[in-house]
Each structure stands twice: as structure tokens, then as C-alpha cells.
N, C-alpha and C positions, 0 to 999 in steps of 0.2 A: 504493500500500500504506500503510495505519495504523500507524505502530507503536503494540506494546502497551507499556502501564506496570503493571509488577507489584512493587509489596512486595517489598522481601527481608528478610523476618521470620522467617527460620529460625534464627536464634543470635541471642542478645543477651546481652551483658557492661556489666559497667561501669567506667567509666575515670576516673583522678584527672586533677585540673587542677592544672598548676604554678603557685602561687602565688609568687610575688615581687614587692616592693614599695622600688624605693629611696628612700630621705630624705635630700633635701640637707640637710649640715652647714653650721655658719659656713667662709665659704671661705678655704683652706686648700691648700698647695701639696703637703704630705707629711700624711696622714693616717693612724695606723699603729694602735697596739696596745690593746685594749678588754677589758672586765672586769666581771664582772654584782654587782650589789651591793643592798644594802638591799634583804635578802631577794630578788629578780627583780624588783625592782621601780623600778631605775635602769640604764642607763649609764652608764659613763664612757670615754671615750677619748682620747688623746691625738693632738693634731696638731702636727708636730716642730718645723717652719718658723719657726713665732712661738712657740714653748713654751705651746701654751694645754690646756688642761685643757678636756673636753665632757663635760657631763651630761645627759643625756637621759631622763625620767621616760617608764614602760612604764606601758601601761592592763591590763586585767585579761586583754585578750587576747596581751599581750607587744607591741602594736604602740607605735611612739615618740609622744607628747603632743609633746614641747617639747623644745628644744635652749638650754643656756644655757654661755658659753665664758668660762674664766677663766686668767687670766693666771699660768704658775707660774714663780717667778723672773721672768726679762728675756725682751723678745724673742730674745736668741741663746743662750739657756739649753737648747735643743734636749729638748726635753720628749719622750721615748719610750716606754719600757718601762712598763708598767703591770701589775701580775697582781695579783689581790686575796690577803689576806694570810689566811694559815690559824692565826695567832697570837693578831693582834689583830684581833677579830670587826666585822666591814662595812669595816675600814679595806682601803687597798690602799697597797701598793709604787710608786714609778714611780721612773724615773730622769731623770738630768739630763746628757746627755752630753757637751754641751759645759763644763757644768761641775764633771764626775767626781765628781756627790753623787746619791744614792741617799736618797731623801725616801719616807716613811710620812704618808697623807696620810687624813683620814676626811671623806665625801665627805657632802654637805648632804643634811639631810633629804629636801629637792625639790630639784628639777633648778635652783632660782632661789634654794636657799641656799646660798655659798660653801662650799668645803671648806676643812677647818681642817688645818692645819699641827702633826703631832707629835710628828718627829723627823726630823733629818739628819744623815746620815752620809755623810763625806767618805771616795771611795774611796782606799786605799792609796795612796801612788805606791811603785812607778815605775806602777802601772798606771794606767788613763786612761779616759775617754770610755765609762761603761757604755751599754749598749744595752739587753738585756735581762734582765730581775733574776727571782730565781725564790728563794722562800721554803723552808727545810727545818728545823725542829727552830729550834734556836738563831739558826742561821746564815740571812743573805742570801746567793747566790751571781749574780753577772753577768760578762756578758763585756763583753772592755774591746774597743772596736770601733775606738776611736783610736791611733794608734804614740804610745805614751810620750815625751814631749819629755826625760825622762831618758835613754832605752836606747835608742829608736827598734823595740822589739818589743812584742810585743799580750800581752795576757794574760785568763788568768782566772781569780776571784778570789773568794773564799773571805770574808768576814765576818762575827765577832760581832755580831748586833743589839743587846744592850747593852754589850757591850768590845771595842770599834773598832781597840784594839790588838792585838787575839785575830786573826790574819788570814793566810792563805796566797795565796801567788799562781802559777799554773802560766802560764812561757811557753810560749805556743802560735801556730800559723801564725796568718795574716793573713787572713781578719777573723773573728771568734769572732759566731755569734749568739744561738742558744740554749743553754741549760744545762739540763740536766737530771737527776737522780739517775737510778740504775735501782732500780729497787722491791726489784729479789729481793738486788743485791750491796751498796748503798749507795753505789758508784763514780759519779763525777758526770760526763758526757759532752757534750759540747759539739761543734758544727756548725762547720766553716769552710767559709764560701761559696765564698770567694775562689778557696782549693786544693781542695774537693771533697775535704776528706778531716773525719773526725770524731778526735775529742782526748778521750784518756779517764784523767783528772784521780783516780789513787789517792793516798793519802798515804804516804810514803816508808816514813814509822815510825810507829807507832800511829793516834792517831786525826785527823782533820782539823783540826790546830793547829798554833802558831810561827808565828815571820814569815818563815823561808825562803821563796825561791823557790825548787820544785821544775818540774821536766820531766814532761809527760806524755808515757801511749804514744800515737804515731800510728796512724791508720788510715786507708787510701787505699779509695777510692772506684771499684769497676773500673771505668773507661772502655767496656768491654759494658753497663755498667747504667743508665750515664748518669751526669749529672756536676752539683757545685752543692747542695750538700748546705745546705738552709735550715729550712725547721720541723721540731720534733720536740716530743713528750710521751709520757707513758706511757700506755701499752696496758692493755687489760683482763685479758691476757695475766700481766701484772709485766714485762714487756721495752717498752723503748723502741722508739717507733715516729718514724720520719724521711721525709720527699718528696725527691726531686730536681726541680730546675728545669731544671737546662739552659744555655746559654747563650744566645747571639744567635738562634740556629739556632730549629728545633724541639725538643720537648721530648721526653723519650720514655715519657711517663704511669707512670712509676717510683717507688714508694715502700718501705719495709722495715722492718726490727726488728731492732735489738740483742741477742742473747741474752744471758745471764748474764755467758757465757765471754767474751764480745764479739765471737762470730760473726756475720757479718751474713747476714741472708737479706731475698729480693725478691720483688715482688709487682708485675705489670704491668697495667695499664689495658685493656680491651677495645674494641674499635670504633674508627672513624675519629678520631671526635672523642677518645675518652681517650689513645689509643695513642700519640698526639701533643701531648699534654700537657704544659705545663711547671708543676710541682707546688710549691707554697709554703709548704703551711699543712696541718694536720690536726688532727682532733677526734675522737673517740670518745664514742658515745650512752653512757650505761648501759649495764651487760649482766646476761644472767638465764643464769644454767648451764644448760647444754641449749639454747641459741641461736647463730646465729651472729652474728659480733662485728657491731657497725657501723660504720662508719668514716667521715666526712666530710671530703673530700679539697680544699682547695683550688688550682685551678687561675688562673694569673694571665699576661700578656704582660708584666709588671715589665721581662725582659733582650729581649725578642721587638727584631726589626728590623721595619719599618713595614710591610715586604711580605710579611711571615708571618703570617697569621691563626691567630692561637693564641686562646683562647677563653678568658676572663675567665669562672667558672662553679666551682659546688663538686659535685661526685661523690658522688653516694650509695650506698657500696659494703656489701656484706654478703659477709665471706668465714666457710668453712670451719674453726672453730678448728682441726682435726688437719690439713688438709692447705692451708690459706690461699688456697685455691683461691675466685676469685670467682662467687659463688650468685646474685647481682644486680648490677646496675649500674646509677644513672638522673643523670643531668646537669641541673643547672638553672643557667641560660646566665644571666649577669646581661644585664637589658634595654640597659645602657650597656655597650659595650666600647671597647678601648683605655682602660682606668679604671686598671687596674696593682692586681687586685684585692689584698690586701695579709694580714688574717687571718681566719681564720672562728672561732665561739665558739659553741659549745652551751646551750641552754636546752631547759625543758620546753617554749616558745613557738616553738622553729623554731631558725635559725638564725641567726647577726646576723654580717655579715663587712663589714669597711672596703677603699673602693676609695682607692688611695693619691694619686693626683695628680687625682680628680676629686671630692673633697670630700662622698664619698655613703656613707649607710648602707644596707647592704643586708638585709632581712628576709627568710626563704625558708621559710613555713609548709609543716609535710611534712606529705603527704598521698598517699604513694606507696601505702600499702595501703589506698586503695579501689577499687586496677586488683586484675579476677582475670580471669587469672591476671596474677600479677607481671610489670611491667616490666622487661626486659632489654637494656637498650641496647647491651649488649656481645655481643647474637646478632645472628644471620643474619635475622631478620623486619626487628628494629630499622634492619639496615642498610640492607634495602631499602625501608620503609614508614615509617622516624621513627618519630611518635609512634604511630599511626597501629593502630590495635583491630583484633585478627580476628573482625570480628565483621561480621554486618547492620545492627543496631542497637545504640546506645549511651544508658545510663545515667550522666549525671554523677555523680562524687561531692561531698558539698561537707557531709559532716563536718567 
């Protein structure tokens, strides 16, 4: 018997290609927090290990040109926190945590002109060791990441940008990472990893001034939702949005939002791969009223033990504004794992996210809506077919 060969030309769709591309850095043991500058058309990032400072010039497609490393302070100057500054136009913030100063830095024209030095500010003691610094109005706010060689407690910390003696400090559990205001109350909230709970930094009496130190409210983290509480920013919503990572263990693809009140609510990962997630980092596209929001979720093996495959990858989630319900889900896996992927940052060009102990930058041009119908990773096809079209034939997309 012959067999026959026939065409299966009865449907045809077209389907997106996952674009990802890493760029080795100068090497580097801890590579962390990044910042888009001079107009889109730089990076900068820092790497903690040697305190160096990376600038990397973007082409007109957002992909990296060139990588040039400069030295801030000493090698044990522990260079981390970087956010660019909404005060002083193209400069950015970074911190010094081994040396508790909080530097204002504006970054060279090209990636091969040094950044110039504008201002330093020494943080308060008793507090110590900033980590990451985040800009509002007047004030700097960072969390102190090291035990005060005064008190032996962490805090966070409150700064005038021009009167250094203008400053509040809240003790808070052990170890503070992010900071960030909520949009709708003004109240400033803060992550603790260590205990899995978040620290929500009101001012006792009037406005956020004095040099007391005050107590913040705690807030505990339910052990049902998971545990490890590390990136946060605000939402398009005006409430704060937060990940959980997890521990040693598996993750359990968990992230949420602050309300006003400081209720917390949850929002879980779909599919194999999300559901088990340990979550680090988050970003949010733009949003247009009448859309759902989008969220970019980064997933990392940072706490993973060596024989848990936990997936170095960011999330491309679209939920429900009324009911937070996820409408998509699609994953892009970075090509290197075991990298301890570390944060991801938005652009009009894609994505840019730092892998922490393998010295790499990661680019992830999105191109999810050229599949129709939309990719779903967190259904029942995805589970059983991956990437994988219902279709006969396929049309790439390469928009």
C-alpha cells in the first residue's frame, strides 16, 4: 500500500516569535538595578560587587551599541540602587550602601562619556546601608538594608534633597527593599524580604518632617499566598503593586496590590510554569481607559535550591481592571538560566531586565499580538501543545 500525502490547508493563522537577545556586561558578580535615560537612548546600570557604574548606548531600535563601566567611589563602595530622577531632568539617583550616601549622578552624553558627579548626601545615622532610593517631590526616600552599627535595627528613611537635616527615619523589620508612595494616600510602603511582611511609613503629626524616629504599621504577609515580599511600584490603578518570591522551595507565581486602606489583594499565575513561580520584579506598560492593564512580571531562581527548576523568565500578563482576573498570559524564558534574573524595566523598545550573578543584559522585543487568536499560556491548549498554533498552516509574524 502507498500512503497518501495531502495538505492540511484548511485553517491558517499567524503566530508571533519570541524575541530575546542577551548582552554580556563587563563581568561582574552582582549585577542589579537599571534606569532608561537620555531620552531612551542610554542605559545605565549598576553592578554592586566593585561599585561600577554601566552605560550602554540604545540604536534607534532600542537594541544595546556598546557597554562602557565606571568606577563610583571604591571598589567596596557597593554601588546599587539607581532610579532616574523626576526633578533633575536625564540625571538619576543611585546609592552607595556600603557607604550610606545617596549620590545624584548625570550620566554622559554617550555611553564612552563619564558621568559627572552632582551631589551627595550622607544618609542619617542611626540608619545605614541604602539599597534602594526612590524620588518624590522634595524628598529622597531609601531603605536602609544594613543593621545600624548604632542600634543594631534597619530602617527607612525619609530625606530632604536640598536640607539633609530635614529627615525622618521609620524602624522597620529586617531587611527593607523597596519604597514606595501610594499614589491615591501619599503613605510611603516598603517590602521586607527577610519577614514577608510590608511597613507602611505614615507621619505621626502633620507632614513628613523632624528628625524623630517614628514606628511604622506592620503588615504580615498570609503564609496561603506565599511569602518574600520583594518588588513593588505603582499600578495604573493608583495602588501599589508587589510579587512574592518565595523561598528555597518553589514559588507560588503570586503577586498583588495595596489599596488605599492598605488592604491587600492577590492575583495568581496560570499554568505549570507560572503557578510555580518565584516572582521578583514588576512593571507596568502604559494604559489607555477601556483596556486591560499590563503587567510585566519578573520571575527569577535568586532563593531557588539547585534541584528546583524554577524558570529565570518575565510574564506577560493582561488582567481585568474590575475583576483582576487574568485575560492572557505569555512567558519569555530567558535563553540562560540559573542567571538569578534580578529586575525588568519598560520601554517603548521591549523590555530590558538584569540577570544578577551572570553578568547579562536581557532585551525581550514584544510581539505577542501578531498571534490570533491571542496566546494563552495559562489555558488548557497551552498546557498541552506549548507554543504550538491550532492551526494547519502558519504565518510568521515579524512586525
Amino acid at each position: 500500500m502507498i500512503p497518501s500525502i495531502t495538505p492540511k490547508t484548511a485553517t491558517q493563522g499567524t503566530a508571533y516569535t519570541k524575541r530575546i537577545n542577551e548582552y554580556p556586561l563587563p563581568a561582574a558578580m552582582m549585577t542589579h538595578e537599571l534606569a532608561l535615560v537620555n531620552n531612551g537612548k542610554m542605559i545605565v546600570l549598576s553592578q554592586m560587587d566593585d561599585s561600577t557604574l554601566i552605560q550602554l548606548d540604545l540604536d534607534d531600535s532600542g537594541c544595546p551599541i556598546n557597554a562602557y563601566s565606571y568606577q563610583i567611589g571604591n571598589s567596596t563602595s557597593e554601588l546599587h540602587g539607581v532610579t532616574a530622577s523626576s526633578s533633575y531632568a536625564g540625571d538619576v539617583w543611585v546609592t552607595l550602601q556600603n557607604d550610606s550616601q545617596l549620590l545624584r549622578l548625570t550620566p554622559g552624553a554617550v555611553a564612552s562619556e563619564a558621568p559627572t558627579l552632582q551631589a551627595t548626601i550622607d544618609v542619617p545615622r542611626p540608619g545605614m546601608g541604602p539599597h534602594c532610593v526612590s524620588e518624590y517631590g522634595d524628598d529622597l526616600w531609601c531603605s536602609c538594608k544594613n543593621p545600624s552599627d548604632d542600634t543594631g535595627e534597619y530602617y527607612v528613611c525619609r530625606v530632604n534633597k536640598e536640607d539633609p537635616s530635614n529627615y525622618t527615619l521609620w524602624t522597620v523589620p529586617q531587611s527593607p527593599v523597596f519604597v514606595i508612595k501610594h499614589p491615591l494616600t501619599g503613605e510611603v510602603y516598603a517590602s521586607i524580604d527577610t519577614d514577608s511582611k510590608i511597613v507602611r511609613c505614615t507621619p505621626s503629626e502633620g507632614d513628613y518632617s523632624g528628625t524623630n524616629i517614628q514606628t511604622p504599621e506592620v503588615i504580615d504577609i498570609p503564609s496561603t499566598q506565599g511569602s518574600t515580599v520583594v518588588g513593588m511600584c505603582a499600578g495604573p490603578d493608583n495602588n501599589i503593586w508587589f510579587v512574592l518570591l518565595g523561598g528555597s522551595g518553589a514559588g507560588t507565581g503570586t503577586f498583588g496590590r495595596i489599596l488605599s486602606d492598605a488592604t491587600l489583594e492577590f492575583v495568581t499565575l496560570g499554568g505549570s510554569l507560572g503557578s510555580t513561580a518565584g516572582l521578583l520584579h514588576l512593571t507596568f506598560a502604559p494604559y489607555t481607559d477601556g483596556d486591560d492593564y499590563r503587567v510585566y512580571i519578573l520571575s527569577s531562581d535568586i532563593t531557588k535550591d539547585a534541584d528546583i527548576n524554577q524558570p529565570n523568565a518575565v510574564f506577560d500578563v493582561t488582567l481585568n481592571p474590575q475583576t483582576l482576573a487574568i485575560t492572557s498570559e505569555v512567558s519569555f524564558v530567558f535563553p540562560t538560566q540559573y542567571s538569578w534574573a534580578h529586575r525588568v524595566l519598560y520601554s517603548d523598545y521591549g523590555l530590558y531586565c538584569t540577570q544578577l550573578q551572570t553578568s547579562g543584559l536581557v532585551h525581550i522585543q514584544l510581539d505577542i499580538e501578531g498571534s490570533n487568536p491571542a496566546i494563552n499560556e495559562g489555558g488548557s491548549d497551552y498546557q498541552q501543545h506549548g507554543i504550538g498554533a491550532p492551526y494547519d498552516t502558519l504565518v510568521y509574524s515579524d512586525d
